[in-house]
C-alpha positions in Angstrom: 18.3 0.3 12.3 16.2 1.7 8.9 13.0 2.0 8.8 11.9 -1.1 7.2 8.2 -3.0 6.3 7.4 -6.6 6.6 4.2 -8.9 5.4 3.3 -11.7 8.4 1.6 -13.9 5.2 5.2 -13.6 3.6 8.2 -12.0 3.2 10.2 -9.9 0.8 10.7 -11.4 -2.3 8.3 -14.7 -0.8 4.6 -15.9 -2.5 2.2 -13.7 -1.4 -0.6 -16.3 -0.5 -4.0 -16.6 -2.2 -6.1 -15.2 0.4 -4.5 -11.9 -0.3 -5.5 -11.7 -4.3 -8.4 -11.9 -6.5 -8.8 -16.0 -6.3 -9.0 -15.8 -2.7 -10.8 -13.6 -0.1 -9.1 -10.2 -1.8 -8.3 -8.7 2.1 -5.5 -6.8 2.5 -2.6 -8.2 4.2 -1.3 -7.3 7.4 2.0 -4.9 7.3 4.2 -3.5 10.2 6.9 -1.2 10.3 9.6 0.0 12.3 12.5 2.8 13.0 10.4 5.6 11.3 12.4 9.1 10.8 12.4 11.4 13.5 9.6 14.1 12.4 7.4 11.5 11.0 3.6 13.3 10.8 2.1 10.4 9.0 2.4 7.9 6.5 1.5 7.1 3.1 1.3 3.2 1.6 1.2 2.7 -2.8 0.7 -1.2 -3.8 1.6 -1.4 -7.1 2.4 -4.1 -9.9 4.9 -3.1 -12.5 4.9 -6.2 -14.8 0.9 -5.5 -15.8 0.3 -6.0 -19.4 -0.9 -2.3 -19.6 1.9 -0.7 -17.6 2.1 -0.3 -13.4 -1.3 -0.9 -12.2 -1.9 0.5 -8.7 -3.5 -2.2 -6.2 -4.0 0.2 -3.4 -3.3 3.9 -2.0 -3.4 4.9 1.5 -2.8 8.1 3.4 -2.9 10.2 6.5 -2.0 6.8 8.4 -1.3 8.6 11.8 2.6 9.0 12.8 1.9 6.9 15.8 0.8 3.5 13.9 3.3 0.5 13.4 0.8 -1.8 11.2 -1.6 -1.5 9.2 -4.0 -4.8 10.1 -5.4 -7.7 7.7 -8.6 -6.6 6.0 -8.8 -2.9 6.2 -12.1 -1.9 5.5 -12.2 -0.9 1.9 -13.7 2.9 2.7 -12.8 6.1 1.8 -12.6 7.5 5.4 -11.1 5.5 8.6 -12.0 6.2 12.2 -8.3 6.7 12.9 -8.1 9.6 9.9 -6.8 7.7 7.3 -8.0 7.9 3.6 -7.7 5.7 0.9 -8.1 6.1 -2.4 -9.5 4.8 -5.9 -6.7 1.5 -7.2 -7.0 0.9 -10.8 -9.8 -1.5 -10.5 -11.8 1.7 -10.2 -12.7 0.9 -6.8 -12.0 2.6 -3.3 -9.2 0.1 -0.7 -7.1 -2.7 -1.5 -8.1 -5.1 -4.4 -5.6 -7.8 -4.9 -2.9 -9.1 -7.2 -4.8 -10.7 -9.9 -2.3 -10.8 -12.7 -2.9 -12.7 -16.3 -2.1 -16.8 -16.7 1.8 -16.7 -17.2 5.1 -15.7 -15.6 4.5 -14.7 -11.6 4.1 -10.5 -10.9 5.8 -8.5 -8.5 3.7 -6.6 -6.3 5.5 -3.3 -4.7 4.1 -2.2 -0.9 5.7 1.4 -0.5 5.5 2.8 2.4 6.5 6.5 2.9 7.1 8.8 6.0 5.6 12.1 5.7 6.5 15.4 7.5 2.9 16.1 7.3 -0.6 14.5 6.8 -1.5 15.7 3.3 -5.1 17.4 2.5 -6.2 15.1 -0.3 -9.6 13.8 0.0 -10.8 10.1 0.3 -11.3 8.6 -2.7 -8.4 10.1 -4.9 -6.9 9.0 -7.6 -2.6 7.9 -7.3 -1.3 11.0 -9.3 -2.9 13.7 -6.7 -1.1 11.4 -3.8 1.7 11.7 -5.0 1.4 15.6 -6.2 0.6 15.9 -2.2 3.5 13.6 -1.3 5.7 15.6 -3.0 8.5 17.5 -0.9 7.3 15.8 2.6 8.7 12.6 2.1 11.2 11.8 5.3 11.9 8.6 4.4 10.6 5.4 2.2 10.9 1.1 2.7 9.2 -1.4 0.2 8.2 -4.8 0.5 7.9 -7.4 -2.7 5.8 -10.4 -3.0 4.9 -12.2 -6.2 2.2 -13.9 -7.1 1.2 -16.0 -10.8 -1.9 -17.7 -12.0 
């Protein structure tokens, strides 16, 4: 088995429902993963649309997701700092957590969820911007799934 990430709202390549985007509640949606590398120290997640008018626009960054997790749950609190040592960082929308596909009238965007396995949990602070992730990320990355989900207005 690879390692592999799933959506319970939908599934690769599905709708991703409203709930989850800027015309609905904006929460984050549940994700689980299995079969992580051997070695695994922590995990890193990059949400990402790259059919924005302006180029990819990143939805959400999180980090230091401790090797033992299998799911992240609905709703994670959009702050810098989680109790479990996780950090999340600034999306494009300028703001710290998850903030929603919310894409211009037209042809439906796909939205990326990347989820990495790191060989080590990476000193970047809360609140970072996407290009020091992935600086950090760089040379510790075991192993790395996606899930798509689309979404149009």
């Amino acid at each position: 088995m690879s390692f592999a990430l799933k959506a319970t709202a939908f599934t690769d390549g599905g709708g991703i429902p409203k709930k989850y985007t800027c015309d609905g509640a904006d929460v984050s949606p549940a994700l689980n993963w299995n079969n992580a590398p051997a070695g695994t120290q922590s995990f890193a997640l990059i949400a990402d649309d790259p059919d924005a008018p302006v180029g990819t626009w990143t939805h959400w960054i999180i980090w230091n997701i401790p090797a033992s997790a299998t799911a992240l749950p609905e709703s994670v609190p959009k702050v810098g700092d989680a109790a479990d040592g996780a950090r999340q960082g600034r999306n494009d929308f300028k703001r710290i957590g998850y903030g929603g596909p919310c894409p211009p009238p037209g042809k439906p965007h796909r939205y990326f969820f990347k989820l990495y396995a790191l060989d080590a949990r990476l000193d970047v602070k809360a609140g970072a911007g996407r290009n020091d992730l992935e600086r950090a990320m760089k040379g510790h990355v075991l192993s790395q799934t996606e899930l798509m989900g689309t979404y149009g207005r």
